[in-house]
C-alpha positions in Angstrom: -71.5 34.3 -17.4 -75.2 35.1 -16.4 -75.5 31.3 -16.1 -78.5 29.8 -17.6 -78.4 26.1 -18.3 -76.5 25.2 -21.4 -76.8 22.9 -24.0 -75.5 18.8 -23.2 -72.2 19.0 -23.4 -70.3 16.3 -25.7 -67.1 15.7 -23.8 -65.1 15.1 -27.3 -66.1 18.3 -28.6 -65.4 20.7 -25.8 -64.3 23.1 -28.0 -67.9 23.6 -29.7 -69.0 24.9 -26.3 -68.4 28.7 -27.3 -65.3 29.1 -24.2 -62.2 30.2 -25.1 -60.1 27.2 -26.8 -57.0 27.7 -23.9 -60.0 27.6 -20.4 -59.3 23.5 -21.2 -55.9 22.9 -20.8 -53.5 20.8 -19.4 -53.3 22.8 -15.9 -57.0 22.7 -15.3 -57.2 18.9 -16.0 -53.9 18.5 -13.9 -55.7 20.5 -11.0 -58.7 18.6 -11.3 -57.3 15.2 -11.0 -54.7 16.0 -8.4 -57.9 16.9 -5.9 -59.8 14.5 -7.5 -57.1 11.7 -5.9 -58.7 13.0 -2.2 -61.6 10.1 -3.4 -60.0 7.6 -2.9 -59.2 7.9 1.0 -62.7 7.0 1.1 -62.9 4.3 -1.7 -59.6 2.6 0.1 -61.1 2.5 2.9 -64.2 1.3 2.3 -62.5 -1.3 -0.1 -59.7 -2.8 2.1 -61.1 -2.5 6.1 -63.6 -5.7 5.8 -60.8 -7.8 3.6 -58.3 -6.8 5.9 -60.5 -7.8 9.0 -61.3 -11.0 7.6 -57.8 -12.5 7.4 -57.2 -14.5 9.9 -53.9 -13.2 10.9 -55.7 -9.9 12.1 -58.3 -11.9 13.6 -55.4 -13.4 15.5 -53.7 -10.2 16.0 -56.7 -9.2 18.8 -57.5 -12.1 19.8 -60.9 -11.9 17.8 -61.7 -15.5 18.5 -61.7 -15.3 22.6 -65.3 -13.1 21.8 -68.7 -14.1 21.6 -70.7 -14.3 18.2 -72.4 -11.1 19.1 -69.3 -9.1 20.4 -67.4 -10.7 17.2 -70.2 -8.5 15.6 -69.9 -5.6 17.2 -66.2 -5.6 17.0 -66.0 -5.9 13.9 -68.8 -3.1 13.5 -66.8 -0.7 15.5 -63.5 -1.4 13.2 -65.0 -0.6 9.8 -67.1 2.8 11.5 -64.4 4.0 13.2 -63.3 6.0 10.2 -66.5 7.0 10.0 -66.5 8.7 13.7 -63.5 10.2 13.6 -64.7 11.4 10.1 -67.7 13.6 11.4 -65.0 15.5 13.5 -62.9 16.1 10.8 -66.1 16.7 8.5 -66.9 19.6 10.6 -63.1 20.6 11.4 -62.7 21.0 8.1 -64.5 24.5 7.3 -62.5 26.1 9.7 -59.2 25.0 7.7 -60.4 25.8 4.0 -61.7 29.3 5.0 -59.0 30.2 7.5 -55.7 28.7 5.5 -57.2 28.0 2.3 -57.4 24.7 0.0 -54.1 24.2 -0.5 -52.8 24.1 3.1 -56.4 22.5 4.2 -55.2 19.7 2.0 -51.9 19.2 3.4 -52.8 18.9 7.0 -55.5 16.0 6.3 -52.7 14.1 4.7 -50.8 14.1 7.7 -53.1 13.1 10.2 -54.7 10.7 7.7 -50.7 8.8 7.3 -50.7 9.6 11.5 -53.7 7.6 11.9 -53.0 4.4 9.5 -49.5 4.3 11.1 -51.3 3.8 14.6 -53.5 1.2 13.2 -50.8 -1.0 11.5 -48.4 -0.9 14.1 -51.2 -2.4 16.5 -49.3 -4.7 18.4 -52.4 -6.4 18.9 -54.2 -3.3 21.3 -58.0 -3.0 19.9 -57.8 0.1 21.8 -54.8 1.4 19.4 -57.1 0.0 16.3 -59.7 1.9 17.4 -57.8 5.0 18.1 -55.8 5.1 14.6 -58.7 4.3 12.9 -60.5 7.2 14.6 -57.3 9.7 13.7 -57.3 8.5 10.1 -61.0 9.5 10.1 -60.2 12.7 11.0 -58.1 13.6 7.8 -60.3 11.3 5.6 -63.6 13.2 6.8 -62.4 16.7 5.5 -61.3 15.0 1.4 -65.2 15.7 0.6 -65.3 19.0 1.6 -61.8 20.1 0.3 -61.8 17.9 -2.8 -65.0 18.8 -4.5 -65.2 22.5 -3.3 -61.8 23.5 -4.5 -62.7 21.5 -8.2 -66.0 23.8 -8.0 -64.1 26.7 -7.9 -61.8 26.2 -10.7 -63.8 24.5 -13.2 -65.4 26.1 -15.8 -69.8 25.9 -14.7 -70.3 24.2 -18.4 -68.1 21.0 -17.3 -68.4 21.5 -13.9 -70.2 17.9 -13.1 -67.7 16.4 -15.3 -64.6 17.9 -13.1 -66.1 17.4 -9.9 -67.0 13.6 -10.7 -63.7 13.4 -11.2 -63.8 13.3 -7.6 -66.2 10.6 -7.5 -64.4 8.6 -9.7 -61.3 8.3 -7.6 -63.7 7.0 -5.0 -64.0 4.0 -7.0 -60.6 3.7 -7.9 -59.9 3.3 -4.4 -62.4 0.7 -4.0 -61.0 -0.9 -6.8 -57.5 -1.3 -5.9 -58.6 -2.2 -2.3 -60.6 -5.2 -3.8 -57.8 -6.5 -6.0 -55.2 -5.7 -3.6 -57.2 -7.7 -0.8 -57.8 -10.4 -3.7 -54.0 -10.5 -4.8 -52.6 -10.7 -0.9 -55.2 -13.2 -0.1 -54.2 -16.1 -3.2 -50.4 -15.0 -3.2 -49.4 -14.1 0.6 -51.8 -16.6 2.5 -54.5 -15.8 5.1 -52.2 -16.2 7.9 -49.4 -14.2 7.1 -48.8 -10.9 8.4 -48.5 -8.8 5.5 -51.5 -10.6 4.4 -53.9 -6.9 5.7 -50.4 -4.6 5.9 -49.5 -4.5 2.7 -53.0 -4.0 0.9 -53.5 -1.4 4.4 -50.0 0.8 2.7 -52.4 2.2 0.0 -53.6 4.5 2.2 -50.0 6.0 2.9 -49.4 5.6 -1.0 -52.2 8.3 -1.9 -51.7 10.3 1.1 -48.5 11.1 0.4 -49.0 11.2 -3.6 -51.9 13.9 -3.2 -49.8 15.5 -0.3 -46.9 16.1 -3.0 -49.4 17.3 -5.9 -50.3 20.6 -3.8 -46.6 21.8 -3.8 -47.6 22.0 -7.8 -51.1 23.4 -7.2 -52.5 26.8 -6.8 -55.2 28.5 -4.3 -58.5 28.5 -5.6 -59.2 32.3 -6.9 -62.7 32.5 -5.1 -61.0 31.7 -2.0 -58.5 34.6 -3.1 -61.8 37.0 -3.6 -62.8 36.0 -0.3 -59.5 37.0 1.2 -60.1 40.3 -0.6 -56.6 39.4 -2.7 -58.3 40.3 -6.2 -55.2 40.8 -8.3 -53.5 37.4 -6.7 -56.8 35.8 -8.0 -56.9 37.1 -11.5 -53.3 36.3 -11.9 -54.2 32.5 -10.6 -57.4 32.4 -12.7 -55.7 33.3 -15.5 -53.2 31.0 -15.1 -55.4 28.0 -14.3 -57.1 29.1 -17.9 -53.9 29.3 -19.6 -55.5 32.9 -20.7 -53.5 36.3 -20.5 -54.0 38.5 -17.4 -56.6 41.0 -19.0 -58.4 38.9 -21.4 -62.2 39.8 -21.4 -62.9 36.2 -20.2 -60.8 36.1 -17.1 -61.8 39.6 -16.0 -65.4 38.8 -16.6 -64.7 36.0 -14.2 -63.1 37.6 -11.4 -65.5 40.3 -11.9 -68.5 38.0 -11.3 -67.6 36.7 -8.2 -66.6 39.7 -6.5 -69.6 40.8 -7.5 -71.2 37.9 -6.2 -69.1 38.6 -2.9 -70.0 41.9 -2.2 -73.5 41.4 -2.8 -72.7 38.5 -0.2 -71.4 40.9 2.1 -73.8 43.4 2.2 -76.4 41.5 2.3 -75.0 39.5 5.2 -76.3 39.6 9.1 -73.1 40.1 10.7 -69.3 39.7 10.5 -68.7 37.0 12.4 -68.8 33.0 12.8 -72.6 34.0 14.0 -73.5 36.6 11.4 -72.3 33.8 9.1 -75.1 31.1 11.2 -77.3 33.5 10.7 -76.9 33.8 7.1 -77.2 29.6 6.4 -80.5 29.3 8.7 -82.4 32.6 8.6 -82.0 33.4 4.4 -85.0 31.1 3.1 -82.7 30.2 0.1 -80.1 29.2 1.6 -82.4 26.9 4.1 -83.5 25.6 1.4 -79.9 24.7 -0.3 -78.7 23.3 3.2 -82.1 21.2 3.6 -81.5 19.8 -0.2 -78.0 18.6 0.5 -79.1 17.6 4.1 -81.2 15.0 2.3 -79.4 13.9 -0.3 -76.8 12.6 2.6 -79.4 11.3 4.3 -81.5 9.2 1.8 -77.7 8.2 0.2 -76.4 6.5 3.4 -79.6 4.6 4.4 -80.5 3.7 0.8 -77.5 0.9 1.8 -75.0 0.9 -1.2 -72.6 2.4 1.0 -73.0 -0.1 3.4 -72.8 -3.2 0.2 -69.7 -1.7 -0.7 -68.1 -1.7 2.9 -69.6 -4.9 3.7 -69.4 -7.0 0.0 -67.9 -9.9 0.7 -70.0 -10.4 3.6 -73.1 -9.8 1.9 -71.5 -12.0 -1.4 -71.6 -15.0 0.8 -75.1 -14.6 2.4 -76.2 -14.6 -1.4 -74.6 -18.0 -2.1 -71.2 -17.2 -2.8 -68.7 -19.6 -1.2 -65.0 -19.9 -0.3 -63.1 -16.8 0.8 -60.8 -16.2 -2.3 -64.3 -16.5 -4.4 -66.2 -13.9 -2.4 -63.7 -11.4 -2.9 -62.9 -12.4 -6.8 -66.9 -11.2 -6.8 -66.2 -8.6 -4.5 -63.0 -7.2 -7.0 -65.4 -7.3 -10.0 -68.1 -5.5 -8.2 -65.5 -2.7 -7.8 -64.8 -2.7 -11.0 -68.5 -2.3 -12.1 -69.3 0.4 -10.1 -65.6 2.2 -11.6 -67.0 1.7 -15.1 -70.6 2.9 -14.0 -68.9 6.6 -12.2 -67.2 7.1 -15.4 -70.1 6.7 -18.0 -71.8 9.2 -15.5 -69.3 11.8 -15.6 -68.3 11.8 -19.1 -71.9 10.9 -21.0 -74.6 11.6 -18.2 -73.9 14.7 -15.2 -73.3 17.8 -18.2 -75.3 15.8 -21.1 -78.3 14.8 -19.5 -78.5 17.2 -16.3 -78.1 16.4 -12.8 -81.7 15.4 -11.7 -82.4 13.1 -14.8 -78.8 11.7 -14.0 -80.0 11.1 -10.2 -82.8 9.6 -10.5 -81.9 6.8 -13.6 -79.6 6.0 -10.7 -81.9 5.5 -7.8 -84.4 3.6 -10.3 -81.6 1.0 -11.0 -81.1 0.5 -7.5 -84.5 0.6 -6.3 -85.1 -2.6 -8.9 -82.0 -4.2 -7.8 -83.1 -3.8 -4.0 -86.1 -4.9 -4.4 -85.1 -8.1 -6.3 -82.5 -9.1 -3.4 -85.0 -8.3 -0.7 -87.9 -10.6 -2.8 -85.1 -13.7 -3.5 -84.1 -13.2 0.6 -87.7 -13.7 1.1 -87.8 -16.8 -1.0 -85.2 -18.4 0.6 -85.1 -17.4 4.2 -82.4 -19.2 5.8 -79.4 -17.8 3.8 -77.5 -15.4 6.4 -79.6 -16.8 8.8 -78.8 -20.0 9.1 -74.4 -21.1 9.1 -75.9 -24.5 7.9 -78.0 -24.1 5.5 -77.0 -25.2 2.0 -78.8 -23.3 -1.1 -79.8 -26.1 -3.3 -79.2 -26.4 -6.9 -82.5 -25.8 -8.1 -81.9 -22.1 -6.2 -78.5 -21.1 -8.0 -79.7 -19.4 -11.0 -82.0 -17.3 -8.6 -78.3 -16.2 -6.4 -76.4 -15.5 -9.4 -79.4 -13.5 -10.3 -79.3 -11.6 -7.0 -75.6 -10.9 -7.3 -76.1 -9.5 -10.7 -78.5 -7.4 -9.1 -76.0 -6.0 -6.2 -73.8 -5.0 -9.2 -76.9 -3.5 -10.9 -77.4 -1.5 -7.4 -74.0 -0.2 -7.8 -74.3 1.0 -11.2 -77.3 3.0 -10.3 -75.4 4.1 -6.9 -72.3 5.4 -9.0 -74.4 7.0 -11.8 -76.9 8.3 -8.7 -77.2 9.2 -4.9 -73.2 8.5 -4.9 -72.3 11.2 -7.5 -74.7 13.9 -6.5 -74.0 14.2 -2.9 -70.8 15.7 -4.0 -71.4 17.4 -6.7 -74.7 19.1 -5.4 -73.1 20.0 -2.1 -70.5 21.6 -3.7 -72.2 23.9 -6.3 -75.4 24.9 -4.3 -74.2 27.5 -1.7 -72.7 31.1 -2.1 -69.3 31.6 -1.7 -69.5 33.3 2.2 -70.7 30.4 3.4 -69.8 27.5 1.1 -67.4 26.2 3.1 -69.3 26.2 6.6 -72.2 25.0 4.5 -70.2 22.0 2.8 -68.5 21.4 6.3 -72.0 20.5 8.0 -73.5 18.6 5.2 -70.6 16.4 4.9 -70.5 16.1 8.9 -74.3 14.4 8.4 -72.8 12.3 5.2 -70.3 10.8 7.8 -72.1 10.8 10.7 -75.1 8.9 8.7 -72.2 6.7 7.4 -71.1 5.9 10.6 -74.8 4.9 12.0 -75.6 2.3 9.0 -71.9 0.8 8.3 -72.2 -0.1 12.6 -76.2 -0.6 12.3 -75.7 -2.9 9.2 -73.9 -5.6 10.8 -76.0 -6.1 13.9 -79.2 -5.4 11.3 -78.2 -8.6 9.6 -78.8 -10.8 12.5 -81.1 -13.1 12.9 -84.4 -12.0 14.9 -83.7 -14.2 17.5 -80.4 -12.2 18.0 -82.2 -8.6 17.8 -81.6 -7.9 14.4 -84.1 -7.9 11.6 -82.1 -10.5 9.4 -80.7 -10.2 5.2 -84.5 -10.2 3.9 -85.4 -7.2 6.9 -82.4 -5.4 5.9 -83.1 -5.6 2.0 -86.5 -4.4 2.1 -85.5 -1.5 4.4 -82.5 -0.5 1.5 -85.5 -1.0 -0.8 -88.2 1.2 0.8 -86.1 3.8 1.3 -84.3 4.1 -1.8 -88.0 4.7 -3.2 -88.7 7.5 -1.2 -85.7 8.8 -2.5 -86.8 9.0 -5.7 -90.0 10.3 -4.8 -88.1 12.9 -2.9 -85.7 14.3 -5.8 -88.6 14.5 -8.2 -90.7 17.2 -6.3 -87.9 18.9 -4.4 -84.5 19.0 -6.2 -84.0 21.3 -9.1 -81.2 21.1 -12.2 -78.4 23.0 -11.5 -76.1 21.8 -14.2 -74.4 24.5 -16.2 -75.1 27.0 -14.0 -71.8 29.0 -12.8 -72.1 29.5 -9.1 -72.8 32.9 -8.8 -76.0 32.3 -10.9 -77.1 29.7 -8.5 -78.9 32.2 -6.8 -81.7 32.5 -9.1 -83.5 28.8 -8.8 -84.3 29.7 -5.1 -86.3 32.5 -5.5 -89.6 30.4 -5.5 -91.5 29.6 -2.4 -89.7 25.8 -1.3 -92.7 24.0 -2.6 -92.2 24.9 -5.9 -88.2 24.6 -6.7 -88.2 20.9 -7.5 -90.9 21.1 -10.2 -90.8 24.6 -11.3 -87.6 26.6 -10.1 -85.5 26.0 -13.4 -88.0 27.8 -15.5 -88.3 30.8 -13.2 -84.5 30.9 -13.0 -84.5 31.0 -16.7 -86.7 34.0 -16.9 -84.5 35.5 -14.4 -81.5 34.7 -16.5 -83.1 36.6 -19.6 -83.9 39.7 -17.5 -80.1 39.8 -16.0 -78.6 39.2 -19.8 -81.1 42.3 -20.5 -80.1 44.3 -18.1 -76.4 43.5 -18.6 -76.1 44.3 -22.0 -78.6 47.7 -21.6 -75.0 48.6 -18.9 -72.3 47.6 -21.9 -74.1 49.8 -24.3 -73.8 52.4 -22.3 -70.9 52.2 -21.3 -69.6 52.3 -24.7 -71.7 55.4 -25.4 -69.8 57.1 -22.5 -66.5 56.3 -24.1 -67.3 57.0 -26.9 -68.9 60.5 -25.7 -65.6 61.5 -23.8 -63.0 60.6 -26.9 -65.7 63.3 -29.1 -65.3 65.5 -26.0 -61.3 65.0 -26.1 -61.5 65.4 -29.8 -60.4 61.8 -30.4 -61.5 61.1 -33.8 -60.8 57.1 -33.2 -64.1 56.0 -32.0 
């Protein structure tokens, strides 16, 4: 339980990892996948809006065609980021709801404003102002899934397949995305573009896996850190023992539960106050826990504007600026690309995040994406006119170069899914200290969205041409490209391995001055470890001497 990083973990051979055979049962598994489902609000929404905007009985819907080409642009802009928006609010509603109700109840009452908010935006009746408003409501339940999902899998799952269960999360992203895609595809060939099911019945997924995750948390239990926290210790060990299918007082659930109230109290007493300020006070004025929220501060950052988000929102779009033609084709590509990146999540979680480690994990990621960028952004260059130009025809001699380019967007979202994608979920929700994990995940998750927000409505006016004020498909490219760099650069010097640390360890790689966590903070936390396994053993021995003292004392000849 000290923590120190483990050995790669072979996901076939749990049971070599030295737990207790029971810790990976059924109910673990069942807990992790049921908030693992909170994924996909994003991945379905992200998947479905710019399918569903495209058909033309939307477009019909509000009067879309009675616009200019540059309000067309902005419109359709302010559609696919309104989720976005209204996720920032609920981003930054939601640490108020984990830490005041718990998981459980946080969980429910983002499904119902989520359903609330696509039942606004179906049942139109051609307002843009009631498309705007249901979008922004839905945001508001979808913004809080990355804070409640990943933090309440953190808490449960063992720390040696801890990436694992919290990319579990991840995965359902894609999932999402996937079923958007194909259900876009499938309503496009087999309902028509004109019909008005065409976007409503691919739209109904959202209510599908709203209410599907809203009925899993009947069947779920509180997280037992979030029990600690409430000071309800033996309501936590019974849970904790339960989600590890172990007996109430078996050494490994006690040890546990004895951990991270340990872990708590140290919180406590080292904390600057009691309240919502003492708890500010905590996240900005404690050097290490600067440090964690300037980390996952970043990671958001450099994510969002390293534009895979914005390829996945925008695909079939971008598809058809590369040289793919005809509606049906672009989002057959678009399906596939889904599909890819699905595939790419899942090779990360199971073979990479616990095998390999977290950092190596992130940056194989950003280097497949850098080279993928930086391809598009040079075969843009070559051929100018595409996206710029509604005439222009790629000629022949040009198609091997576009197929080229559109292996290398799916290329950029295997190295998104396996990278920057994964690990602003995953590192979020193991880096901070139970007092103010919540809070901590809360804010970081309000800059995920709100970064969101400004590159899916920057992206579309970006792509203009410059005669229209934007920087045009080559601009754009090269600016995904550059920064995707310095996001490599970034990780390597600042961000430090965390995986297989449990999160009461997670202490120990910040003890270094800030300069020197990224390249040397895993070695000093090692040292650390073997000085607290020292120590900790040095207290069990004697501990057993006093027992053993008091039964001769007694005259208890069983010692």
């Amino acid at each position: 339980m000290a923590g120190g990083v483990k050995k790669p973990v072979n996901i076939f051979k749990l049971k070599d990892l030295g737990e207790p055979k029971n810790v990976f049962n059924w109910r673990l598994w069942f807990a992790v996948v049921s908030f693992g489902l909170l994924g996909a609000a994003r991945g379905v929404d992200e998947g479905l809006i710019s399918g569903a905007f495209n058909s033309k009985d939307f477009q019909r819907t509000i009067n879309y065609s009675s616009y200019g080409e540059v309000e067309q642009t902005n419109i359709k802009a302010n559609v696919s980021a309104m989720v976005q928006i209204g996720s920032v609010g609920g981003a930054l509603f939601a640490f108020v709801i984990c830490d005041r109700i718990g998981r459980i109840w946080a969980t429910r009452q983002l499904c119902i404003l989520w359903i609330l908010g696509i039942a606004i935006f179906m049942g139109n009746g051609g307002n843009l102002g009631a498309v705007y408003a249901g979008r922004f409501i839905a945001g508001l339940g979808v913004g809080q899934t990355p804070v409640v999902g990943p933090v309440y899998i953190a808490e449960i799952a063992p720390a040696s397949i801890r990436g694992l269960c919290t990319c579990i999360f991840t995965g359902f992203v894609y999932v999402g995305i996937v079923l958007a895609y194909f259900t876009n595809y499938g309503a496009q060939v087999n309902l028509g573009d004109t019909a008005h099911v065409r976007w409503l019945a691919p739209t109904s997924l959202h209510i599908i896996f709203a209410g599907l995750i809203f009925i899993l948390t009947f069947l779920q239990y509180e997280s037992p850190r979030f029990l600690v926290k409430q000071g309800k210790y033996q309501k936590a060990t019974e849970t904790m023992a339960h989600i590890r299918h172990l007996p109430v007082d078996d050494p490994y659930v006690l040890s546990e539960i004895k951990a991270i109230r340990d872990s708590h109290e140290e919180e406590l007493e080292a904390t600057m106050g009691a309240s919502w300020y003492g708890v500010l006070k905590e996240m900005f004025l404690i050097p290490s826990n600067l440090y964690r929220l300037y980390l996952s501060a970043m990671v958001q950052f450099l994510s969002q504007w390293s534009g895979a988000g914005s390829i996945t929102l925008y695909a079939p779009d971008l598809f058809r600026i590369l040289g793919i033609t005809g509606q049906n084709e672009s989002l057959l590509v678009t399906a596939v690309f889904g599909i890819v990146k699905f595939v790419a999540a899942v090779i990360c979680a199971l073979f990479l995040v616990d095998v390999i480690g977290r950092k190596r994990a992130l940056l194989l990621g950003i280097t497949l994406q850098a080279i993928a960028m930086i391809y598009v952004a040079g075969f843009l260059t070559a051929v100018p006119e595409l996206g710029v130009d509604n005439k222009y025809v790629l000629p022949q001699a040009e198609a091997g170069a576009s197929r080229g380019a559109v292996a290398m967007i799916y290329i950029s979202g295997i190295g998104w899914a396996l990278g920057f994608n994964s690990m602003q979920y995953l590192l979020t929700a193991e880096l901070f200290p139970l007092r103010i994990r919540a809070l901590s995940t809360s804010i970081v998750m309000t800059l995920h969205f709100a970064n969101q927000y400004g590159n899916s409505r920057a992206v579309p006016n970006m792509l203009l041409p410059t005669s229209q004020g934007g920087i045009s498909p080559l601009g754009t490219f090269w600016f995904f490209a550059a920064v995707t760099i310095v996001g490599g650069l970034w990780v390597w010097f600042f961000v430090p391995e965390t995986g297989g640390r449990s999160l009461e360890s997670m202490n120990r790689l910040f003890e270094l001055p800030w300069y020197k966590i990224g390249l040397h903070g895993n070695e000093d936390a090692d040292r650390r470890d073997e000085a607290f396994n020292e120590k900790e053993a040095e207290a069990a021995q004697f501990d057993h001497v006093d027992i053993v003292d008091e039964k001769r004392a007694d005259g208890d000849a069983r010692v």
